[in-house]
C-alpha positions as CSV (number, residue, x, y, z in Angstrom):
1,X,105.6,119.2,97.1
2,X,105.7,115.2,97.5
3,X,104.0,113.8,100.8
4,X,105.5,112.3,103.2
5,X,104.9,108.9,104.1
6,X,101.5,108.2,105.7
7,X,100.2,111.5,104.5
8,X,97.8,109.8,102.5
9,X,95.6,108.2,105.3
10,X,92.2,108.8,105.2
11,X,92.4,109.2,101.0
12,X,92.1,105.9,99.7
13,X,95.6,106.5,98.3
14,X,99.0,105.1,99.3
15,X,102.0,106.9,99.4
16,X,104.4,107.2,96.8
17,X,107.2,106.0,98.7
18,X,105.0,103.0,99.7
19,X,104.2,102.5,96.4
20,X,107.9,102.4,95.2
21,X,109.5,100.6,97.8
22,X,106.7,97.5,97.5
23,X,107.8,97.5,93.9
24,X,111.4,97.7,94.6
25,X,111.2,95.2,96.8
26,X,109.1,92.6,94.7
27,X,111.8,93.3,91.9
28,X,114.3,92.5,94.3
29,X,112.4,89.4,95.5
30,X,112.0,88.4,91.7
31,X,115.5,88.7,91.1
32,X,117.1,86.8,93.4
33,X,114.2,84.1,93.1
34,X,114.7,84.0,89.3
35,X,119.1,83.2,90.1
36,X,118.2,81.0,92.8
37,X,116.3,79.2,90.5
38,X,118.6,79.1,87.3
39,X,121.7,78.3,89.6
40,X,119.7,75.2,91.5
41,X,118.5,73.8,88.6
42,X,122.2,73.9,86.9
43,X,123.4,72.4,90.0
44,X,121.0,69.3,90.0
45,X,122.6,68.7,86.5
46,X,125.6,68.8,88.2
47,X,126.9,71.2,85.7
48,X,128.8,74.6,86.8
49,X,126.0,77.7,86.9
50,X,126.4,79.8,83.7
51,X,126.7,82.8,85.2
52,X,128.2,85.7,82.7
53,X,129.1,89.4,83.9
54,X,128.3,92.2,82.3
55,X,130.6,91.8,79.4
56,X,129.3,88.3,78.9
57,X,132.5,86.7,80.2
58,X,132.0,83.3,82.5
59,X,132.3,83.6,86.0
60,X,133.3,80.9,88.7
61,X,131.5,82.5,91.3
62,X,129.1,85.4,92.6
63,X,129.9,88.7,94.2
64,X,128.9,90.2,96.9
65,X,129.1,93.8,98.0
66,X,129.0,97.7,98.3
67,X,128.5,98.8,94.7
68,X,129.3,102.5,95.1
69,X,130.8,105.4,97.2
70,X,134.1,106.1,98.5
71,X,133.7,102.9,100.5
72,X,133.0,100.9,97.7
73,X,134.2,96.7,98.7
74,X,133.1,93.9,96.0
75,X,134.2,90.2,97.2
76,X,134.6,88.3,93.9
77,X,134.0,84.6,93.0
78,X,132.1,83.9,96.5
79,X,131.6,79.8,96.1
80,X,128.0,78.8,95.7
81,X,128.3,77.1,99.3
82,X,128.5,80.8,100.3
83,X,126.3,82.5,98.4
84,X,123.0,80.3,98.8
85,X,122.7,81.3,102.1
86,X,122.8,84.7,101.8
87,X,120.5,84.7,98.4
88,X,117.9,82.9,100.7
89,X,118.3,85.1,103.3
90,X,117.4,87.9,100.7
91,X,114.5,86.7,99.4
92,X,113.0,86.2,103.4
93,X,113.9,89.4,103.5
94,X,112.4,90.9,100.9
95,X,109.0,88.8,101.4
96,X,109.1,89.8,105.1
97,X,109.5,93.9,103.5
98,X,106.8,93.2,101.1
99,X,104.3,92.0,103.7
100,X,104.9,95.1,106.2
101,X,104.6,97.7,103.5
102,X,101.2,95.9,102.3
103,X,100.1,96.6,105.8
104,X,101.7,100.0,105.8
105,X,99.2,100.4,102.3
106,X,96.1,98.9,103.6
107,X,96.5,101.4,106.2
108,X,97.3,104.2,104.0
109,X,94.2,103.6,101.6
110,X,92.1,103.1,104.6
111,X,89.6,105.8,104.8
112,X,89.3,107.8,108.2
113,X,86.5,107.4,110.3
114,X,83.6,109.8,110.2
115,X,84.0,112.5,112.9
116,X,87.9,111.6,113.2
């Protein structure tokens, strides 16, 4: 059966939730640097952001929201003025996570003390 998390301390190993949640959190991080980025840069052109759905189709805004479940809510074409915000707030977020589960690996990988 898996391990739970912090099981590994002592084996020079880190978890495998560790593991996976530092990875889904830098692809996170990477994501929402990488629109950041695209949608800033657009802007200082003063061009509208070419942002395109899933179907390819233009949008005039972002979306923000609960993508699945019974109480599934999507807000569509947030304005940019909006959405910055809360994209920044994402990525301190996610760099803040990042830095507390490398912490959380260190001591996981750590090996235990003789006589512990």
């Amino acid at each position: 059966p898996p391990l739970a998390r912090g099981t590994h301390m002592g084996t020079g190993l880190i978890s495998k939730d560790t593991a996976t949640d530092i990875a889904l959190a830098y692809r996170e991080l990477e994501a929402a640097t990488k629109l950041l980025a695209e949608i800033e840069e657009t802007r200082s052109r003063h061009e509208a952001p070419d942002i395109r759905d899933a179907f390819g189709r233009q949008v005039t805004g972002l979306q923000l929201g609960v993508p699945s479940g019974n109480s599934s809510h999507r807000l569509f074409n947030v304005p940019w003025e909006i959405a910055k915000p809360v994209i920044e707030t994402h990525i301190a977020t996610q760099r803040a996570k990042i830095a507390a589960l490398s912490q959380m690996a260190v001591i996981e990988a750590s090996p235990t003390p003789t006589g512990a």
